[in-house]
BAKESE-234971 format. One record per residue (C-alpha): x, z, y; residue in three letters. Coordinates in steps of 0.2 Angstrom, whole numbers, plus 2048, in hexadecimal, padded with zeros to 3 digits. Each point is the difference from the previous one (the first is absolute). Last residue first. Example, Ala and Ser with C-alpha at 12.3 -4.5 7.8 and 13.67 -1.06 7.14 Angstrom:
% residues 2
8448247FBSER;7FA8037EFALA;
This chain:
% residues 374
7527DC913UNK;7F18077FAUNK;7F07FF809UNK;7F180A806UNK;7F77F780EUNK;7FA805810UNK;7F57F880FUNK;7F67F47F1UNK;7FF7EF804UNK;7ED7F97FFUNK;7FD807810UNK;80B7F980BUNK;7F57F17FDUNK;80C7EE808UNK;7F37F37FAUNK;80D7F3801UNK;80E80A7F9UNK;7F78067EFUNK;7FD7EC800UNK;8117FE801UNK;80480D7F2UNK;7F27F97F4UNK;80B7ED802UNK;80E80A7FCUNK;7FA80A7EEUNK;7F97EE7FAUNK;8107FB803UNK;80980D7F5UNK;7F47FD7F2UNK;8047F07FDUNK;80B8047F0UNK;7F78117FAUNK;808810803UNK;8098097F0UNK;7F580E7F9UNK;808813801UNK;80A80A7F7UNK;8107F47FBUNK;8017FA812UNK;803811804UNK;8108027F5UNK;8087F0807UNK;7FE809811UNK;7F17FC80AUNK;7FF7FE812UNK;8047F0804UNK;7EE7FF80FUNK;7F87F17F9UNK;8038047EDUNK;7FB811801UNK;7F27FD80CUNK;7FA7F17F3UNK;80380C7F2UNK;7F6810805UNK;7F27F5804UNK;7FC7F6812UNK;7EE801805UNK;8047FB811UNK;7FF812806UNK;8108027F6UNK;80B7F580AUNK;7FD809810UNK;80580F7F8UNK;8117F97F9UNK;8047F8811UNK;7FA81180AUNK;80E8087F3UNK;80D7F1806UNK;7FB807812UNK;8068107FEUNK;8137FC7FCUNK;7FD7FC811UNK;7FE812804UNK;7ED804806UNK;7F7809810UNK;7F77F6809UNK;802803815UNK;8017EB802UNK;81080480CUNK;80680D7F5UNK;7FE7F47F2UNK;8097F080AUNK;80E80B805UNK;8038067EDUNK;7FE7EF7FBUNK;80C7F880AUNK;80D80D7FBUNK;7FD7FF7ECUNK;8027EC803UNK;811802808UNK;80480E7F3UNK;8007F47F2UNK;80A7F4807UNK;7FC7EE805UNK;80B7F27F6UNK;80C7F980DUNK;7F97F5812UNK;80680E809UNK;7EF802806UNK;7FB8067F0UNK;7FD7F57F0UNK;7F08007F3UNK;7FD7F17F8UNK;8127FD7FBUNK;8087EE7FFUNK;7FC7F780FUNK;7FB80F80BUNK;7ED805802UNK;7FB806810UNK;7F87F3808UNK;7FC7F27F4UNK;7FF80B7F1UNK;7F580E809UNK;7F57F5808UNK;7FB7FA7ECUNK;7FF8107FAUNK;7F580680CUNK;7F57EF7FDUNK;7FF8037EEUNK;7FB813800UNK;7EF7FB801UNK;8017F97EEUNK;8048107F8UNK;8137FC7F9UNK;8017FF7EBUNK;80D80A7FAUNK;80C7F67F5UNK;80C80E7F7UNK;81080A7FEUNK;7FC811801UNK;7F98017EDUNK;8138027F9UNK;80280E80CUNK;807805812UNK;8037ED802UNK;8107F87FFUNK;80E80480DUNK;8067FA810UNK;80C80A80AUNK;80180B810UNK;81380C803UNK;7FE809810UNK;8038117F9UNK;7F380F7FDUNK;7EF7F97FDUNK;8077F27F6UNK;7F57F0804UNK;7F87F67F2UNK;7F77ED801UNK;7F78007F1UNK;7FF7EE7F4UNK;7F27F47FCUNK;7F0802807UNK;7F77F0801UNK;7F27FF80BUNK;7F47F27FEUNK;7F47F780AUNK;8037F27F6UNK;8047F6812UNK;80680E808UNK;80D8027F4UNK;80A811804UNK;80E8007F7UNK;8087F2807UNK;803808811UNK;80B80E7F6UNK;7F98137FEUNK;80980F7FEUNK;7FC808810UNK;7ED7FE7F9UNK;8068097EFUNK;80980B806UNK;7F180780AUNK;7F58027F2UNK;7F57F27FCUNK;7EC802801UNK;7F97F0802UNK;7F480780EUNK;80780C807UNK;8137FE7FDUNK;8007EC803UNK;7F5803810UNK;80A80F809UNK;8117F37FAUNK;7F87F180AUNK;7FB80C810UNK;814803802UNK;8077F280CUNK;7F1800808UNK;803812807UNK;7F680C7F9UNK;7ED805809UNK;7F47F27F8UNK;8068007F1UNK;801815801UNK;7ED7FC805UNK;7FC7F47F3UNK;80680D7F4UNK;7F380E805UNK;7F07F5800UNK;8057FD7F0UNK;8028137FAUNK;8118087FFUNK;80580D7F3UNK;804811803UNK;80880A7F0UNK;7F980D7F4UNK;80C8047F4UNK;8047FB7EDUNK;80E80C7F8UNK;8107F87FDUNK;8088097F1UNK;80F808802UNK;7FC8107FDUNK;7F17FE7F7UNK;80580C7F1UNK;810807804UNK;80A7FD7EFUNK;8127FA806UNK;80C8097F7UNK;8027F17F4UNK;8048067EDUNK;8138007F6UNK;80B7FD80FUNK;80F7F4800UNK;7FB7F77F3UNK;8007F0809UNK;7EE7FD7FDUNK;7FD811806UNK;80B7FC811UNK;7F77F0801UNK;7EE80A801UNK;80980D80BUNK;8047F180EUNK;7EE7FB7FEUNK;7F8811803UNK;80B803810UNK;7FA7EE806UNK;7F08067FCUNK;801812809UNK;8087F780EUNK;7F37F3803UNK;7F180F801UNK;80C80A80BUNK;7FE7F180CUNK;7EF7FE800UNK;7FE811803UNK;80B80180DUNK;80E80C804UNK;7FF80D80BUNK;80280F7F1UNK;7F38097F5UNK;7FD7F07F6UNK;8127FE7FFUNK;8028167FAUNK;7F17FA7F3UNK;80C7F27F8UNK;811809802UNK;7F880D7F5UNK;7F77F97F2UNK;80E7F57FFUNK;80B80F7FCUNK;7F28057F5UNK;8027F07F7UNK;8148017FEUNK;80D7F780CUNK;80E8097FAUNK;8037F27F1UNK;8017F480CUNK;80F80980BUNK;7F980980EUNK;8087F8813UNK;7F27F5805UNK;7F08097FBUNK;7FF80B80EUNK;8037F280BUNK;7F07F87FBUNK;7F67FD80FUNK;80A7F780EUNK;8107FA7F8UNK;7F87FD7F0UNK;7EF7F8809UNK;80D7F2809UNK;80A7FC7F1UNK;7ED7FD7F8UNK;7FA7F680FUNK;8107F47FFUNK;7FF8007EEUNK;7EE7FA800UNK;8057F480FUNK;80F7F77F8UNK;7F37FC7EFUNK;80380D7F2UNK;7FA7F57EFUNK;8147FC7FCUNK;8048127FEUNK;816803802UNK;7FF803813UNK;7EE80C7FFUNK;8068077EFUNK;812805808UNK;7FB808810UNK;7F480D7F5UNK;8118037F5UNK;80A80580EUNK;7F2808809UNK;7FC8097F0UNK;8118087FCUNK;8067FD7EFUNK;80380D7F5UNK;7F17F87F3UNK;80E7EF7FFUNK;80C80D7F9UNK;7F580B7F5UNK;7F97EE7FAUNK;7F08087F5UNK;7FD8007EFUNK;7EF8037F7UNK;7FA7F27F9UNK;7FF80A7EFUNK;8117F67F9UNK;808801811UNK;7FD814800UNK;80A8007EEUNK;80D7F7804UNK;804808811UNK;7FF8117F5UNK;80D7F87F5UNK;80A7FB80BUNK;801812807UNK;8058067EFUNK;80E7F4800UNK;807806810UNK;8008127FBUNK;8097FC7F0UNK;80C7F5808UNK;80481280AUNK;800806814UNK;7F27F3806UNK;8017F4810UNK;7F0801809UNK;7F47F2804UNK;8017F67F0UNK;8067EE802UNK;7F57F37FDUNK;8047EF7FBUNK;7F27F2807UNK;7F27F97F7UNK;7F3807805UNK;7FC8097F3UNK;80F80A802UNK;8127FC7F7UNK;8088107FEUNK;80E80C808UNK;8088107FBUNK;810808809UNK;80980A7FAUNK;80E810806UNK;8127FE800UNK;8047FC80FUNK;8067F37FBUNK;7EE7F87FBUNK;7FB8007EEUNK;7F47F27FBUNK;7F18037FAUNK;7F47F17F9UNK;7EC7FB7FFUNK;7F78007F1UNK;8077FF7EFUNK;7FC7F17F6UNK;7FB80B7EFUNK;80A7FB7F4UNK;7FA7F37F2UNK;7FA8057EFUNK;
């Protein structure tokens, strides 16, 4: 019968005490922490290591030792589904709302520790929104840690603590848009329409070309995301949020003509939306104009506002889960597998219903208030 392949090796070092070291399951050799004053020590520690790896049970003691911020930094370089702006905001949240966390080593950072941290954030200045995004991102980083075998459980076990919870926002009626088209400079009235009544998310609009908008078709074609970093200079095209955000959304007939003056006056040969610069418009110039127009108008809504009156306008038109869905790029791959796909043709039918929605302008079939998720 065969010998028994011995599991991992000693080697005596000259100082005269061992060192033990193994192959993990990951692949890489490991060396014990702690040097041991016999061979006989050494091996009975191998043998331990061989017996938690056979139960699924072993931990990387080195990696575990790690400090958080050195391994959160890691995941968000190393982790091709971070985009520039999710690492920018969750750089931004460690420095502002988890600096307790920064210095433990992985295996420090235990549930009540969480516990703590978590309720001392929510006691703090910090936004809840914010707190929200750092407890994920904190979740994710000690989800990789666990797949690494750093950690043997993920600390993170607050229920609903990063969850989004649906809230009660301001939505603008009709008679409400025409006023902001009315009130923003010219330059702007084009993006207000595209966001109320198509419902594209500010990116989106920046990110349109000339050829995207067929006027012919009547046909918006959302295809890529302008993105701006909030805290450098640094702007870039990306694809949609999700797989569903790129799309054709069918423009209301009675946005035609707007969208027509805006190409031949404010358009620029290549980008549908420039500044006066003649370069791609920023985000923050359309957030400005906005802002001046709302307080002139006295109605109280964000932009990101108006792609929620979109959604609600759309809805009055009898439009199902799917078509709003579809219209608005708002499901995930995991949404679309809950709910019905939208029917081809659909999409038009739901425009036309926005422009007569337009023509009889009723405030009153808009609900004030609607409770949305982002």
């Amino acid at each position: 019968m065969p010998a028994r392949r011995r599991f991992g090796k000693v080697r005596k070092l000259p100082s005269g005490k061992f060192q033990a070291s193994f192959i993990g399951p990951n692949g890489l050799r490991q060396n014990a922490p702690q040097t041991f004053r016999t061979k006989t020590d050494a091996d009975r520690w191998l043998v331990k290591v061989e017996a938690d790896i056979s139960r699924g049970a072993w931990l990387d003691e080195k990696l575990g030792r790690q400090r958080f911020e050195d391994y959160a930094k890691a995941y968000l370089r190393e982790n091709s589904d971070v985009g520039p702006r999710w690492e920018e905001t969750c750089l931004r949240n460690m420095r502002l709302h988890m600096t307790d966390l920064l210095d433990r080593p992985l295996v420090a950072i235990t549930a009540p520790v969480v516990r703590t941290w978590h309720a001392n954030a929510l006691a703090g200045k910090g936004g809840r929104t914010s707190i929200q995004q750092s407890y994920r991102f904190l979740r994710a980083v000690m989800n990789q840690a666990k797949r690494d075998g750093a950690i043997m459980v993920n600390p993170c076990s607050i229920k609903g603590a990063g969850t989004d919870r649906a809230k009660e926002r301001s939505i603008a009626n009709v008679e409400d848009v025409a006023a902001l088209v009315e009130a923003i400079y010219p330059r702007y009235r084009a993006a207000v329409l595209l966001a109320a009544w198509c419902g594209l998310r500010r990116g989106e609009i920046i990110g349109l070309n000339v050829v995207d908008v067929d006027l012919v078709a009547n046909v918006v074609q959302v295809r890529r995301n302008w993105v701006e970093l909030l805290e450098s200079d640094e702007a870039f095209e990306a694809d949609p949020k999700t797989d569903a955000g790129a799309r054709p959304v069918a423009i209301p007939p009675h946005l035609r003509p707007y969208l027509i003056e805006h190409r031949e006056q404010w358009a620029g040969p290549v980008w549908m939306f420039v500044g006066r610069d003649g370069q791609r418009m920023r985000g923050n110039a359309i957030y400005q104009a906005f802002v001046r127009a709302r307080n002139k108008v006295g109605v109280s809504v964000t932009f990101h506002d108006l792609r929620h009156t979109g959604q609600s306008l759309a809805a009055l038109t009898g439009a199902n889960l799917a078509d709003l869905k579809k219209r608005l790029g708002h499901s995930s791959n995991a949404a679309a597998s809950r709910y019905l796909h939208a029917v081809d043709g659909r999409d038009r039918e739901v425009a036309d219903e926005l422009s007569r929605i337009a023509a009889r302008g009723n405030a009153a079939e808009l609900p004030r208030r609607i409770v949305v998720k982002h």
